[in-house]
Biotite code that builds the C-alpha atoms (Angstrom):
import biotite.structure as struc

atoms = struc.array([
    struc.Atom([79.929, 126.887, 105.719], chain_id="A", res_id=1, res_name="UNK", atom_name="CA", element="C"),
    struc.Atom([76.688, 128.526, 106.414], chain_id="A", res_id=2, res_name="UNK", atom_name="CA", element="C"),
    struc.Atom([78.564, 131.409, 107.803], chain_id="A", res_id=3, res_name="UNK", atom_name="CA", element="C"),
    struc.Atom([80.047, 131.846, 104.678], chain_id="A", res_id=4, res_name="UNK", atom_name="CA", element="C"),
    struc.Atom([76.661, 131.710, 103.137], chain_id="A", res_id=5, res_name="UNK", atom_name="CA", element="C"),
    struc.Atom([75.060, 134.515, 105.087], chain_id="A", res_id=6, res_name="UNK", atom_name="CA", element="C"),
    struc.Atom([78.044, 136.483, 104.361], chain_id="A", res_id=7, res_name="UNK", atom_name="CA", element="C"),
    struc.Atom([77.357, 136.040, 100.885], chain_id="A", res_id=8, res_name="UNK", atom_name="CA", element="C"),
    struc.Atom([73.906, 137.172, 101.190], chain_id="A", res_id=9, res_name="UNK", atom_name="CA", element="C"),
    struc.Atom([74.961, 140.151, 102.892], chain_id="A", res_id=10, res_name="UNK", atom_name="CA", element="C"),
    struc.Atom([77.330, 140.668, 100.201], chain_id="A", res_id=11, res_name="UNK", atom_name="CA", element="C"),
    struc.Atom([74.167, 140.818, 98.076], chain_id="A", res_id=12, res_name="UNK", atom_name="CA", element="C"),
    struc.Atom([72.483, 143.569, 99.707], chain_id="A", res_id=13, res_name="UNK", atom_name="CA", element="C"),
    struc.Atom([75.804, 145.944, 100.491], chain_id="A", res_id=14, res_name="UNK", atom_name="CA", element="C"),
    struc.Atom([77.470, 145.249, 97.099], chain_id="A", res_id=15, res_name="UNK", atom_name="CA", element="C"),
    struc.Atom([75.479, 148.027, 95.265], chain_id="A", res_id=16, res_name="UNK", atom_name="CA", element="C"),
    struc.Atom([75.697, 150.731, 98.217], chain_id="A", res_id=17, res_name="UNK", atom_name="CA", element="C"),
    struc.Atom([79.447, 150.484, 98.208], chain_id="A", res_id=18, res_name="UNK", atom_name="CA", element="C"),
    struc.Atom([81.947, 151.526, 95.174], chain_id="A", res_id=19, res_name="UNK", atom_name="CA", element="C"),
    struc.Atom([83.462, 149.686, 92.708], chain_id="A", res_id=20, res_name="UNK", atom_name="CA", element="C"),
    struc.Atom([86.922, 149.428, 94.485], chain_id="A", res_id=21, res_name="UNK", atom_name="CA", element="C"),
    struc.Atom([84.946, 148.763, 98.089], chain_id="A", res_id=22, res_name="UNK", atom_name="CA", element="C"),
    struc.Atom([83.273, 145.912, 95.988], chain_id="A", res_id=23, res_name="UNK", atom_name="CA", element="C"),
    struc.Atom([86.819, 144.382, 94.529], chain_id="A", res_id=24, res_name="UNK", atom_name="CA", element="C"),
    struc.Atom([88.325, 144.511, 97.610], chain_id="A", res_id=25, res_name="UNK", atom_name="CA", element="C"),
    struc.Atom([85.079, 142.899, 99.549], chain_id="A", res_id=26, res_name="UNK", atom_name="CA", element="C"),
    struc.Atom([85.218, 140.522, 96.684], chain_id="A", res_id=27, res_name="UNK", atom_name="CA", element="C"),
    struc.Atom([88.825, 139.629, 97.418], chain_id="A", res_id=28, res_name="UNK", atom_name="CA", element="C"),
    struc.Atom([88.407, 138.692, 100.843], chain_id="A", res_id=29, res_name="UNK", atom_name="CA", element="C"),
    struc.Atom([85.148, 136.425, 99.927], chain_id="A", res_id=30, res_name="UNK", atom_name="CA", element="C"),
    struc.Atom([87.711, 134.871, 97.758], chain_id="A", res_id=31, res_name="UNK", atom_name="CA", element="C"),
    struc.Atom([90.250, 133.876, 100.443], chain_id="A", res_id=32, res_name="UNK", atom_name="CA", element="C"),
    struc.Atom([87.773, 132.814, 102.963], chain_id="A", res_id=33, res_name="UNK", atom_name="CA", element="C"),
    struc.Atom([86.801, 130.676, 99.950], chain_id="A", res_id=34, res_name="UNK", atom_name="CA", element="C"),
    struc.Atom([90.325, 129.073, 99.644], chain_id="A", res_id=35, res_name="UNK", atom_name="CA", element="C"),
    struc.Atom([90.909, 128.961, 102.942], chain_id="A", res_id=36, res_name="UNK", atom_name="CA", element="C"),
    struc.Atom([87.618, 127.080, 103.374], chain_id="A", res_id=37, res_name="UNK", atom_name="CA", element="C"),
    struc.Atom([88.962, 124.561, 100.474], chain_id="A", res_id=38, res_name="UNK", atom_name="CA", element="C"),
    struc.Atom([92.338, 123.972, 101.747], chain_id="A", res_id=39, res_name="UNK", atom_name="CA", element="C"),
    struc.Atom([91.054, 123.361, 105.603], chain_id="A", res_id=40, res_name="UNK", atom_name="CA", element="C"),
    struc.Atom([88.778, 120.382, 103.475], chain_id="A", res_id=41, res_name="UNK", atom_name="CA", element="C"),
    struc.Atom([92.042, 119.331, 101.962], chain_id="A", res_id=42, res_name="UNK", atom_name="CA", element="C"),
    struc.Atom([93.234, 119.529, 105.621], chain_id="A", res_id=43, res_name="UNK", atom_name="CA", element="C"),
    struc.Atom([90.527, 116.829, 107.129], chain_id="A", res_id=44, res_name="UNK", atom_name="CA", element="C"),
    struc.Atom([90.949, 114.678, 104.049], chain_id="A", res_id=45, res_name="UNK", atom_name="CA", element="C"),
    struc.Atom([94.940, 113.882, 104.763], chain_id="A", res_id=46, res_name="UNK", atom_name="CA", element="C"),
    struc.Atom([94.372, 113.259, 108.268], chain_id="A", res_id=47, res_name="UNK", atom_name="CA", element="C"),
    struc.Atom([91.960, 110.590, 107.628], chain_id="A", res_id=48, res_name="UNK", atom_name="CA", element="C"),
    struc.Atom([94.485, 109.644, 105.177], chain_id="A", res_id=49, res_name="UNK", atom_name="CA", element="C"),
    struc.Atom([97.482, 109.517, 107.952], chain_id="A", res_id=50, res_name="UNK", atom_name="CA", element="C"),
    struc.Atom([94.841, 107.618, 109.993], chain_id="A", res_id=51, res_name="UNK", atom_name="CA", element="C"),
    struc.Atom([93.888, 104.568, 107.159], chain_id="A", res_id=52, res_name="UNK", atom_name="CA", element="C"),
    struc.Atom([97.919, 104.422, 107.072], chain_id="A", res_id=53, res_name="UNK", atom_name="CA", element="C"),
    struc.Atom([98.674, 103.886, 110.940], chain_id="A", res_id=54, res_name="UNK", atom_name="CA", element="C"),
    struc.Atom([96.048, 101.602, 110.648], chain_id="A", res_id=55, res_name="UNK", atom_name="CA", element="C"),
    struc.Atom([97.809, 99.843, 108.074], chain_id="A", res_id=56, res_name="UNK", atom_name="CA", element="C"),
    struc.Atom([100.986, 99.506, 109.616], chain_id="A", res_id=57, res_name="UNK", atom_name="CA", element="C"),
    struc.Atom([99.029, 98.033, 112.909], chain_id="A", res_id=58, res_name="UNK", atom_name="CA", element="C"),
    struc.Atom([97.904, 95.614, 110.574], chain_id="A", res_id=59, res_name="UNK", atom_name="CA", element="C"),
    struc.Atom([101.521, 94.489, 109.036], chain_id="A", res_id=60, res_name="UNK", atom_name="CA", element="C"),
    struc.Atom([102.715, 94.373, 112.982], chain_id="A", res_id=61, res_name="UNK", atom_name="CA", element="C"),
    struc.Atom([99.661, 92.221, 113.792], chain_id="A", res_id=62, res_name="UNK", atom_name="CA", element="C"),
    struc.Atom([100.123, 89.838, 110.866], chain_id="A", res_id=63, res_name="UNK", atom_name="CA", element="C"),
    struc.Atom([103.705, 89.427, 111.982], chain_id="A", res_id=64, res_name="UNK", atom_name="CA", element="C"),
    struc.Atom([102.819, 88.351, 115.460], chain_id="A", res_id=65, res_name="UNK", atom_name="CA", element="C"),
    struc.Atom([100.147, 85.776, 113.663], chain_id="A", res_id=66, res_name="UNK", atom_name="CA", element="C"),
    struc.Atom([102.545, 84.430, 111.134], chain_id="A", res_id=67, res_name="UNK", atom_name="CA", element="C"),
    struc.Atom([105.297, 84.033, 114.886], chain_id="A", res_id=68, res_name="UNK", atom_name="CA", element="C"),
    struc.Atom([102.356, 82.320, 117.020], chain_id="A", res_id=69, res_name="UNK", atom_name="CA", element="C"),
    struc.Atom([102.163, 80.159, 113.911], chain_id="A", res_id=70, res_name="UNK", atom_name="CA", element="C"),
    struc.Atom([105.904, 79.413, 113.857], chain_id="A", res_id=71, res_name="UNK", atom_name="CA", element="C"),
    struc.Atom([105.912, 78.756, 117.676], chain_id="A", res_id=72, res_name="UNK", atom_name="CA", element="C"),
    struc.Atom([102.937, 76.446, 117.266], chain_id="A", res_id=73, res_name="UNK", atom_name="CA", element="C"),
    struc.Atom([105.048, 74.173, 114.141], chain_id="A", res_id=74, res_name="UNK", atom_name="CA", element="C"),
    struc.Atom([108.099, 74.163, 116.651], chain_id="A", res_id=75, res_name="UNK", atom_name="CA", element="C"),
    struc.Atom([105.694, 72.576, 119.623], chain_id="A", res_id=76, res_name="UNK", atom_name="CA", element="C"),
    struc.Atom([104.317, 70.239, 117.132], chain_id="A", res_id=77, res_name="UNK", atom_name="CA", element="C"),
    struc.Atom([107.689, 69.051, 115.795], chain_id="A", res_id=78, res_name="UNK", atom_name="CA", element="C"),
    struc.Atom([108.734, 68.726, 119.370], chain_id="A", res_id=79, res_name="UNK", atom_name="CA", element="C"),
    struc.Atom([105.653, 66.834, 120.223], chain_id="A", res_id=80, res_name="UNK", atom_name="CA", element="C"),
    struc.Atom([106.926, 64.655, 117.081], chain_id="A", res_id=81, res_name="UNK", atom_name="CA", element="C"),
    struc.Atom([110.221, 63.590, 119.092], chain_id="A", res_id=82, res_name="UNK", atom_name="CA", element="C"),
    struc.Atom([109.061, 63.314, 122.192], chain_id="A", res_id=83, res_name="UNK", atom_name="CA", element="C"),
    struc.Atom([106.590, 60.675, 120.650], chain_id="A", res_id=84, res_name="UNK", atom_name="CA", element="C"),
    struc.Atom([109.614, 58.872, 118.866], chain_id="A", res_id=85, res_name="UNK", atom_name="CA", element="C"),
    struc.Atom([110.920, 59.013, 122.271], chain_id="A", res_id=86, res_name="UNK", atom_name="CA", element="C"),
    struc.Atom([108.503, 57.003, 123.720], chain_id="A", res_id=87, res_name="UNK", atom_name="CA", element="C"),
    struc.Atom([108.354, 54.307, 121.023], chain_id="A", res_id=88, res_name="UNK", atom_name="CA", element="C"),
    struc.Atom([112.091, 53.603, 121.846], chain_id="A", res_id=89, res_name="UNK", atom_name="CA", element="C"),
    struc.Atom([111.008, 53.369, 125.070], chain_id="A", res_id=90, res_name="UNK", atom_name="CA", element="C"),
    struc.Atom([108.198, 51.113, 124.373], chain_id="A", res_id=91, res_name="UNK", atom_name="CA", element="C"),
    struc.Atom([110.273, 48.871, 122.468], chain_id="A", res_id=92, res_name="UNK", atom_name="CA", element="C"),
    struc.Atom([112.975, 49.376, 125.097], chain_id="A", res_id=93, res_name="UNK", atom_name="CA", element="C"),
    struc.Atom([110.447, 48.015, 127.290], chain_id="A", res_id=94, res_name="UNK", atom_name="CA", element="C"),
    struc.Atom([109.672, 45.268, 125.359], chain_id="A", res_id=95, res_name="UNK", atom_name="CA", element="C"),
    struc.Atom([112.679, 44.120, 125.414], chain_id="A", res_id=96, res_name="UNK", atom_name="CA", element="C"),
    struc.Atom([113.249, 43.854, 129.347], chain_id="A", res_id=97, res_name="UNK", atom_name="CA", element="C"),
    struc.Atom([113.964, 47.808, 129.926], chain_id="A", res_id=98, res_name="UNK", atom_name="CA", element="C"),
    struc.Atom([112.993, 49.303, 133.190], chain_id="A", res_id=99, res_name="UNK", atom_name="CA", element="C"),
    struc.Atom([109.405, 49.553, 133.958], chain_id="A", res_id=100, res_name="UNK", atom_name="CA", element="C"),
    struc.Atom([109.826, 52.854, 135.641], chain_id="A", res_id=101, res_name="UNK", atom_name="CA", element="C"),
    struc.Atom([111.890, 54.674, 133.313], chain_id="A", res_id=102, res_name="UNK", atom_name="CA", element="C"),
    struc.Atom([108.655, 53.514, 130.695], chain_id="A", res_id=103, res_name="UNK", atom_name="CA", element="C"),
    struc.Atom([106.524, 55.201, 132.948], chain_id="A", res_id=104, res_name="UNK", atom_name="CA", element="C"),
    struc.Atom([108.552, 58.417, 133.501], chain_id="A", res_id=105, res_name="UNK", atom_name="CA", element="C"),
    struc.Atom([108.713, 58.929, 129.983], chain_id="A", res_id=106, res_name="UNK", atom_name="CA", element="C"),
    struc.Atom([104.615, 57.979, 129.255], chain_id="A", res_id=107, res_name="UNK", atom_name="CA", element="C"),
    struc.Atom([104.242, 60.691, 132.236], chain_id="A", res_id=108, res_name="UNK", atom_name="CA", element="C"),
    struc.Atom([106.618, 63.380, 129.846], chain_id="A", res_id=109, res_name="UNK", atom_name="CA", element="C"),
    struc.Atom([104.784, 62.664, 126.550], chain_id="A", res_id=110, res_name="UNK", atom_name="CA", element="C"),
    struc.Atom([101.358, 63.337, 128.930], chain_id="A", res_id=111, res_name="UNK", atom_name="CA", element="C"),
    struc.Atom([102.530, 66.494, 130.062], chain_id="A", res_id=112, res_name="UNK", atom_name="CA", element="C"),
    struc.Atom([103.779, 67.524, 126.720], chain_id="A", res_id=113, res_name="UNK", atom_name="CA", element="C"),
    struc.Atom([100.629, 67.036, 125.232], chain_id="A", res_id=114, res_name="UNK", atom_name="CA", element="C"),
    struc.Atom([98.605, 69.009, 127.540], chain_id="A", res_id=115, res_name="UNK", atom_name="CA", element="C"),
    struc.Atom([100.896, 71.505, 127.168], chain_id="A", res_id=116, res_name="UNK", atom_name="CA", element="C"),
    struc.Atom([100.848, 71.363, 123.651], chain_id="A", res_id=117, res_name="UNK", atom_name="CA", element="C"),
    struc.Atom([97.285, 71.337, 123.652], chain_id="A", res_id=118, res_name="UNK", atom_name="CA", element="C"),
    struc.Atom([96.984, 74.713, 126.143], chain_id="A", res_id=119, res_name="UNK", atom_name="CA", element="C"),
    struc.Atom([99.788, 76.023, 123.918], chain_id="A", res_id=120, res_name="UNK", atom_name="CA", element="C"),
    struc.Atom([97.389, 75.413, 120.942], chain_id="A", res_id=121, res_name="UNK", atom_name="CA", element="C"),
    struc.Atom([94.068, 77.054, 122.542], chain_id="A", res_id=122, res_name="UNK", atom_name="CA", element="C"),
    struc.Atom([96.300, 79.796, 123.312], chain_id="A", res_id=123, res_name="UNK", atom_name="CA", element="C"),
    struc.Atom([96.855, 80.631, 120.040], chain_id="A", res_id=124, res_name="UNK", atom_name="CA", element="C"),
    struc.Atom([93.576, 79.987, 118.856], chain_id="A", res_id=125, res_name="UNK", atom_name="CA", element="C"),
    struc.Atom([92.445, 82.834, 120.600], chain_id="A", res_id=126, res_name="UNK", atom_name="CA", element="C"),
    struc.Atom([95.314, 84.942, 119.824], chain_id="A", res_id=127, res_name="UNK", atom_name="CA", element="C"),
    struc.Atom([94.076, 84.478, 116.286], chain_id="A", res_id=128, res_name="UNK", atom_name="CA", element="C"),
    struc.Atom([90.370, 85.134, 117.137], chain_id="A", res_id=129, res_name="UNK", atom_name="CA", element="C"),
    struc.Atom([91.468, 88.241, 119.279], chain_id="A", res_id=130, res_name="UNK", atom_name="CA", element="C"),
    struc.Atom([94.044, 89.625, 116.542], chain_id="A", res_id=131, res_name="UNK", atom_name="CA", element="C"),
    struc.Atom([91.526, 88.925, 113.269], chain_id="A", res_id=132, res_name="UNK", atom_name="CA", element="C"),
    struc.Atom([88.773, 90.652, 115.601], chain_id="A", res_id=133, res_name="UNK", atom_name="CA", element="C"),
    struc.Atom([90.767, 93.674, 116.228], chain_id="A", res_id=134, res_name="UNK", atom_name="CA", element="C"),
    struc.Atom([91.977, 93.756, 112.790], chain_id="A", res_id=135, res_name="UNK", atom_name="CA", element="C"),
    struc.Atom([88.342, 93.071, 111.258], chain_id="A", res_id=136, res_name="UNK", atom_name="CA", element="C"),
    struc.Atom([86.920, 96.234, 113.762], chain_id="A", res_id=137, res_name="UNK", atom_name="CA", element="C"),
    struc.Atom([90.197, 98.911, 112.861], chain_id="A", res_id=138, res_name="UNK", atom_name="CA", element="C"),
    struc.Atom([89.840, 98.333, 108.918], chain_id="A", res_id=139, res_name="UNK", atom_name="CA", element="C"),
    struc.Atom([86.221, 98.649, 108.931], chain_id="A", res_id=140, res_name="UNK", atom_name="CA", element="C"),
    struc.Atom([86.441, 102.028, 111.267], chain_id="A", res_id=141, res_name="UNK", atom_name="CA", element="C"),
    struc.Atom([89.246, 102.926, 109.391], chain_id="A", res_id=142, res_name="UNK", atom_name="CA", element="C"),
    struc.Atom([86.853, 102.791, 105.959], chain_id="A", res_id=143, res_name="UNK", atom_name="CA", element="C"),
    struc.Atom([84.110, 104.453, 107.094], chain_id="A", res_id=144, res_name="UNK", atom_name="CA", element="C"),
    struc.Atom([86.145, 106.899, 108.788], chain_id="A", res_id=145, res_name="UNK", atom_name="CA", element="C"),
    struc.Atom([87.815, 107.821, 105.351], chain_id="A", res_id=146, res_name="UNK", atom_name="CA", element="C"),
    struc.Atom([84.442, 107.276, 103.716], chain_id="A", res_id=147, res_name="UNK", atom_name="CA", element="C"),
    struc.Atom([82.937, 109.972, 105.777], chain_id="A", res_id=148, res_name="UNK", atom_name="CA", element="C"),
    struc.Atom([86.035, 112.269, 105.538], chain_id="A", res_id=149, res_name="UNK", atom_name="CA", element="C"),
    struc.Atom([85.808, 112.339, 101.380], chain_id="A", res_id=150, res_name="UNK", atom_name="CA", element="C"),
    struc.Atom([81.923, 112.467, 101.136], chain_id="A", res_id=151, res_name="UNK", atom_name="CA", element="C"),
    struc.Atom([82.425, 115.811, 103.781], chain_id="A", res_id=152, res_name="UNK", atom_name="CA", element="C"),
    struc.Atom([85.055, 116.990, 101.341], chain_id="A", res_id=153, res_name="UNK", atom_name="CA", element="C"),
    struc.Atom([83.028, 116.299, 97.932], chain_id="A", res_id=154, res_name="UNK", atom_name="CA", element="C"),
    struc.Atom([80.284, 118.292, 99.679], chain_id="A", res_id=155, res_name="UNK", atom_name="CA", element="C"),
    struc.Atom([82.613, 121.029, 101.256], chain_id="A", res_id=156, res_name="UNK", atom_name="CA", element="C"),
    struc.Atom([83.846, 121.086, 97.258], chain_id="A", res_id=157, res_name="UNK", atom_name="CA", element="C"),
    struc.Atom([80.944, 121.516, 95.901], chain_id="A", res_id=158, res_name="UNK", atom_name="CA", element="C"),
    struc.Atom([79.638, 124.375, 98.252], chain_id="A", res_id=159, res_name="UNK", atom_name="CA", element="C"),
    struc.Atom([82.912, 126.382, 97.888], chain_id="A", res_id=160, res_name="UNK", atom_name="CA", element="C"),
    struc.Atom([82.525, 125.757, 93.983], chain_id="A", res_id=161, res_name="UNK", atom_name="CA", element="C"),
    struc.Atom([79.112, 126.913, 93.724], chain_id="A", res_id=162, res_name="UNK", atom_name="CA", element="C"),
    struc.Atom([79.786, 130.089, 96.138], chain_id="A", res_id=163, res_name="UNK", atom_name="CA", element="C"),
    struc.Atom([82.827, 130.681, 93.784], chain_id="A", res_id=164, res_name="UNK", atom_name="CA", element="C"),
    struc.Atom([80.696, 130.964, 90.474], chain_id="A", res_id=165, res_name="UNK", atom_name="CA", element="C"),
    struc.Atom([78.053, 132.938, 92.347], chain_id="A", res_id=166, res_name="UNK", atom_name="CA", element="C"),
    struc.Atom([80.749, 135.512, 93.536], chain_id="A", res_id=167, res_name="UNK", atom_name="CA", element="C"),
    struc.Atom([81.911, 135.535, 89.769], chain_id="A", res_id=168, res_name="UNK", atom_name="CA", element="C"),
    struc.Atom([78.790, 136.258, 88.252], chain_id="A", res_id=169, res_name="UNK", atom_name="CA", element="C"),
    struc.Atom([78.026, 139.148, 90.957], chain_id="A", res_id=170, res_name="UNK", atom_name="CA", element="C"),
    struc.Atom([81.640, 140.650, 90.435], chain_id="A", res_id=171, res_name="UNK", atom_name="CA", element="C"),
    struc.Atom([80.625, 140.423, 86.598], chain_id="A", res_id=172, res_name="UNK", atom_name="CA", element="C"),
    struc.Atom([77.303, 141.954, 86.971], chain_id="A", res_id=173, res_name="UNK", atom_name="CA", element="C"),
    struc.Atom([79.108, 144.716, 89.404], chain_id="A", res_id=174, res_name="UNK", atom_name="CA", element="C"),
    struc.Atom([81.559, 145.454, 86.622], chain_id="A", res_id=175, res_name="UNK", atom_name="CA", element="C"),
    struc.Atom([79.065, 145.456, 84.166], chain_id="A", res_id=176, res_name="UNK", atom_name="CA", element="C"),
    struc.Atom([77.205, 148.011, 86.369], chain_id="A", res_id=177, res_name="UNK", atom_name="CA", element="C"),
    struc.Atom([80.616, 150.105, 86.977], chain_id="A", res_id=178, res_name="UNK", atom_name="CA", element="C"),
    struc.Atom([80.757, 150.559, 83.047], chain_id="A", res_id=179, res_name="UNK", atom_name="CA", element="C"),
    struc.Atom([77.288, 151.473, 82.392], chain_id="A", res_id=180, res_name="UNK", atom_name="CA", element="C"),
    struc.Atom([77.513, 154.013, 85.452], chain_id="A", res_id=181, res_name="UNK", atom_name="CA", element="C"),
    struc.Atom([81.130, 154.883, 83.961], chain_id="A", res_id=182, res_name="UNK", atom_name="CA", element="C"),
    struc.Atom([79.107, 155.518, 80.046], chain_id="A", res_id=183, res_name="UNK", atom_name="CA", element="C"),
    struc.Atom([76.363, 157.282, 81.273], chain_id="A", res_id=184, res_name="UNK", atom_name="CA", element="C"),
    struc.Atom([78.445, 159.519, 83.821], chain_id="A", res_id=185, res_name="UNK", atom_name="CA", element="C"),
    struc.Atom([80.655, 160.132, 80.233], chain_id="A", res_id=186, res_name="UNK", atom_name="CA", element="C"),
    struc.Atom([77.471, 161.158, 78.267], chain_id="A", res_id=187, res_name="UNK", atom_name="CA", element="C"),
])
């Protein structure tokens, strides 16, 4: 930008030692470095918008995998559920005269299915922690990212804008020159 700036200024101090065509023509190319200057802004402004949407989508894929931790941990439960109404059949099984060591076996099965329902549980705990973390950190990059990316634009805007009316006004005063050169050259 401050290129185009100085080039401006020494638009200012060539634009009367040149004619009027040298001065449309110089005028003309200040005028396309001007667009192209806008539409580079534009440019920066969709990538950050391409950006906020792959981080989107990350986010809908890491949701999923949340909501199927979640379904695995309901299965475990419900078979942690059975395996208990297991052993009250056995318990009442033993009650009744039932072998001692098939009681035990299956006390030993519920133990093990507990701790592993337990591990299975911390597990996904801090699957959650990790994934909510990661999500937390890639939206709030993702904003400020975009945040950044629009204020740059706004102010790239504004700069092209106000170089835009200043190159207006000078081709108006140079025109304005032209025809009073033009009238007096006539008289």
């Amino acid at each position: 930008m401050e290129e185009i700036y100085k080039h401006f200024l020494k638009f200012d101090y060539y634009a009367l030692l040149v004619s009027p065509q040298e001065t449309k023509e110089l005028c003309k190319l200040n005028q396309h470095s001007l667009v192209l200057t806008y539409k580079l802004c534009s440019g920066n402004a969709k990538k950050w918008e391409i950006e906020l949407a792959t981080l989107k989508s990350n986010n809908l894929r890491l949701t999923a995998a949340l909501q199927e931790s979640t379904a695995n941990v309901d299965e475990w439960k419900r078979q942690l559920h059975q395996y208990r109404e297991e052993v009250a059949r056995a318990r009442q099984y033993a009650g009744k005269g039932g072998d001692a060591n098939e009681v035990e076996q299956m006390r030993q099965r519920v133990a093990q299915l507990e701790a592993e329902l337990a591990q299975k549980n911390e597990e996904l705990a801090q699957i959650m922690k990790s994934k909510k973390s990661e999500q937390d950190a890639e939206a709030k990059m993702a904003h400020s990212q975009l945040e950044l990316a629009l204020a740059a634009q706004d102010g790239q805007r504004q700069v092209v804008q106000e170089l835009n009316n200043r190159l207006s006004r000078q081709i108006e005063e140079l025109s304005t020159i032209h025809r009073e050169i033009n009238t007096a050259l006539q008289t």
